[in-house]
N, C-alpha and C positions, 0 to 999 in steps of 0.2 A: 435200155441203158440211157441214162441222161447225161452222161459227162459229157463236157468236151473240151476240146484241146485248147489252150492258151496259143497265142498267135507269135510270143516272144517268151524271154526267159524272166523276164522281169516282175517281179512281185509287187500288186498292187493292191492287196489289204492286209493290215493289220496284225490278223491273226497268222502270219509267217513273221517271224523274228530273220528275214532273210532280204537282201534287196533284190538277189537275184539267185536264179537258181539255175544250178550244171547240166547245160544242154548237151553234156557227154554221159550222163549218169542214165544210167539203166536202170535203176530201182532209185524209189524215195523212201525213205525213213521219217513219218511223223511220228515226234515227240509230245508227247502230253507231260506235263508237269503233277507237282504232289501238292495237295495244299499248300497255299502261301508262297510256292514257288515260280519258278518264270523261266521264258525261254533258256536265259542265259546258261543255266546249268546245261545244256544239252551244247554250248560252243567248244567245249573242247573236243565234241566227237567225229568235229569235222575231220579233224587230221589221223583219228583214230582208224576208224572203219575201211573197208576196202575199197580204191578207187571211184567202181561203178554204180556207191551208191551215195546217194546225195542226199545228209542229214537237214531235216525241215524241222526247227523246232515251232511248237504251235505256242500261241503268246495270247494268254485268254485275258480279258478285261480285271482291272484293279491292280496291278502290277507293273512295274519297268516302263518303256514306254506306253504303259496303256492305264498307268496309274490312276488319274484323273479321271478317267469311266464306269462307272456305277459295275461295282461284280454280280454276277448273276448268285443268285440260292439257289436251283433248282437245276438239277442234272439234265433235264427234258430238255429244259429250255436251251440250256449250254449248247448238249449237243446238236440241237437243231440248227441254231446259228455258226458252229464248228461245220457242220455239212453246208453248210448256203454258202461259206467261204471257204472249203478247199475243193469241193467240187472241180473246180476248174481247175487243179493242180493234180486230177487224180486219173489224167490223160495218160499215164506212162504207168506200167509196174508200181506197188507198193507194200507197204509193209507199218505197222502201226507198233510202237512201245509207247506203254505207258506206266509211272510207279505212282502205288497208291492210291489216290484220288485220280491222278493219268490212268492207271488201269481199269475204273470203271468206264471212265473216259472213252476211252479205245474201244471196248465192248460196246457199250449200247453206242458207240457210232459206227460201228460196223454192222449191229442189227437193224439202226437206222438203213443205211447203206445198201442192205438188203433188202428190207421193205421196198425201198422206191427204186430196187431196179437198178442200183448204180453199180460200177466196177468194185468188186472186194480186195481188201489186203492180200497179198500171199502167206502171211505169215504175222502172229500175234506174239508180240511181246509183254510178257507183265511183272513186275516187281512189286513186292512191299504188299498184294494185295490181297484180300482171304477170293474163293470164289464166288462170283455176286450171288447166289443163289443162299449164301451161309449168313445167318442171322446174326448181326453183330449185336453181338450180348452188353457191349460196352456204353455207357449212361450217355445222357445227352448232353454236350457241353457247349455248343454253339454259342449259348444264350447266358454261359453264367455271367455272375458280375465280373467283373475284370480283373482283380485279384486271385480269384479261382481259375478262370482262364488262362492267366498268365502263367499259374502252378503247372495245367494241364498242358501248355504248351512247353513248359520245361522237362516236364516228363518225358515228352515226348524228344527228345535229343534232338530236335532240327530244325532251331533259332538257336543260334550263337548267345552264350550269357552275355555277352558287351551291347546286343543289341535289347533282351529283357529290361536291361536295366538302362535302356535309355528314354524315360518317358515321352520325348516330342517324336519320336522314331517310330515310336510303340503306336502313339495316335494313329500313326498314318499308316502305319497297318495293320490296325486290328480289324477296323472292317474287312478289308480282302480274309485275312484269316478264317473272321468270325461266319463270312457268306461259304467260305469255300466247307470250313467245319459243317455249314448247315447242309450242302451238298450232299455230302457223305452220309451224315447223319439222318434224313431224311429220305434217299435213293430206299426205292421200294423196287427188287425184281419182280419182271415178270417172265413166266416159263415163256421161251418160247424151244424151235428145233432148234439144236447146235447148231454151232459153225460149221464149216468144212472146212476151214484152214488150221495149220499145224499150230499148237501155240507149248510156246517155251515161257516157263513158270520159273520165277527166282526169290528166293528170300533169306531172311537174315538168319544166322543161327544164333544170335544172342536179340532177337525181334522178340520181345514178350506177350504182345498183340495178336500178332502174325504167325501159328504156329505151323507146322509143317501138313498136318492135317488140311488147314483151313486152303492150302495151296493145292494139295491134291485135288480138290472140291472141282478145280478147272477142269479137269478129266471130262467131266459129264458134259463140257460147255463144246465140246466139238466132238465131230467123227474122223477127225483126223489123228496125228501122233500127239500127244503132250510129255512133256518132259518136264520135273521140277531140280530145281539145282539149287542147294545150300550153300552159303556163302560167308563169312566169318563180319558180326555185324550185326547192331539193331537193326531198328527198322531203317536207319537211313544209310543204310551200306550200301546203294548203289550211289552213293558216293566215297564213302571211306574204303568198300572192296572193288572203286570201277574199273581197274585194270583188269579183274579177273570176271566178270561181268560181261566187260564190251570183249574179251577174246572168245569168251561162247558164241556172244552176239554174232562177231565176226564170223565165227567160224559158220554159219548160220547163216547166214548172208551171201556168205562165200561156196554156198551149197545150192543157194537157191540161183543167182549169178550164173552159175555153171549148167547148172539145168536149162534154165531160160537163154543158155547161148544155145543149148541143145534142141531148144524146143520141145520142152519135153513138160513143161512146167503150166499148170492149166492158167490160164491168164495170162500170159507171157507176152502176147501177141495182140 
C-alpha cells in the first residue's frame, strides 16, 4: 500500500473543491462530476448525508475555479492525475460516486488503485451510467461543428436553454464540454477481474440513452452485491430526483458507518 496519511486536515490541491476537510468524519465520499460539470453540484450534500461522512467533491480541470487550465480528452490520463492527487486524502475509509462521465471516473480509478497496491473504496456509487464493458452504440459528437453540438447538447437536458443561447457563455465552455464529450466517447474497456466492493446502480426512468439493461451490465463488474434503483427522470435526475437518490445513498452509508464502528467491515481499520 502506498497511501499516506496527510499531517492536517487542510486541502492543498486543487482537485478537492474543499479548503478543509472533517477531522471527525469516518468515511469520505469522492464525488466525480458528469461532463461539463463541477464540483459545486456535489455542495449541497454536505448537509445531506450522515454526520460521519465527509463529502469531497473532485474539481477536474476546465471548469469553476480551474477554468483557465487546459481539460484533459483522454480518461487514462485524467485518471492517473485524479490518483497522484488524492492519494494522500485516501488515509481514512472511503467510498467513490460518480454520475455519467464521474462513473467511468470512479471505475477505472478504482482499478487504477488496484493495480498499484493502494487503499480501495468500500463502496461504489454510479448514476446516469451504462456498464463500461457495454458498447456505446451512440455516434461520435465531440468533434461536430458547433451548431450540431449545441443541438446535441440540448438533447441531452443538462445545460440550461438561457445558457445555449448565450454565445460569449458558450465560447467559454464549449471546449471543457467538447474534451469531456471526447472522454467518454473515446474510453475503450479493458477486461479486467471485478471489483470486490459492493456497488449501488441508479438511473433515470425516463433516460432514453441509459436504459435499465445497460445498468444491469455492472453486475459482472464486481463480486460483491449490486443493486440497481430506478428513479423518476432523464438522464440528469440525480439532480431533479436527488432527494430520493441521496436517501438510498444515505441509507447506504449509514450501513457501512455502522459496520466499520463494529469492525466488521474489511478496510475499516
Amino acid at each position: 500500500m502506498t497511501t499516506s496519511s496527510i499531517n492536517d486536515f487542510t486541502v492543498t490541491t486543487p482537485w478537492l473543491a474543499r479548503q478543509r476537510l472533517n477531522p471527525e468524519a469516518s468515511l469520505r465520499l469522492f464525488c466525480f462530476p458528469y461532463a461539463g460539470g463541477g464540483a459545486s453540484i456535489f455542495y449541497t450534500w454536505l448537509s445531506t448525508l450522515p454526520p460521519g461522512v465527509d463529502v469531497c467533491p473532485v474539481q477536474i480541470p476546465g471548469r469553476e475555479h480551474r477554468l483557465r487550465e487546459v481539460p484533459f480528452t483522454r480518461l487514462s490520463e485524467l485518471v492517473r492525475a485524479i490518483r497522484q492527487a488524492l492519494v494522500p486524502y485516501l488515509d481514512r475509509p472511503f467510498v467513490f460516486y460518480g454520475h455519467s462521465m464521474g462513473g467511468l471516473l470512479g471505475f477505472e480509478l478504482t482499478r487504477l488503485l488496484r493495480q498499484q497496491g493502494d487503499r480501495l473504496p468500500l463502496h461504489f456509487f454510479v448514476s446516469g451510467c451504462r456498464g463500461p464493458q457495454v458498447i456505446d452504440q451512440e455516434k461520435i459528437t465531440y468533434n461536430l461543428p458547433e451548431a450540431e453540438f449545441l443541438e446535441e447538447l440540448r438533447t441531452l437536458n443538462g445545460t440550461p436553454e438561457d445558457v445555449l443561447k448565450n454565445p460569449e457563455l458558450m465560447q467559454v465552455l464549449l471546449p471543457t464540454l467538447r474534451a469531456d464529450f471526447e472522454i467518454v466517447e473515446t474510453y475503450e474497456y479493458s477486461p479486467e477481474l471485478p471489483l470486490d466492493c459492493p456497488i449501488s446502480v441508479f438511473g433515470g426512468l425516463q433516460d432514453e440513452k441509459i436504459e435499465r439493461h445497460h445498468l444491469e451490465a455492472w453486475r459482472e463488474q464486481t463480486t460483491g452485491p449490486c443493486s440497481v434503483s430506478m428513479l423518476p427522470g432523464g438522464h440528469f435526475f440525480m439532480r431533479t430526483a436527488q432527494a430520493d437518490m441521496l436517501r438510498i445513498i444515505a441509507q447506504r452509508l449509514q450501513t457501512i458507518l455502522h459496520a466499520m464502528a463494529r469492525e466488521q467491515w474489511p478496510g475499516s481499520r
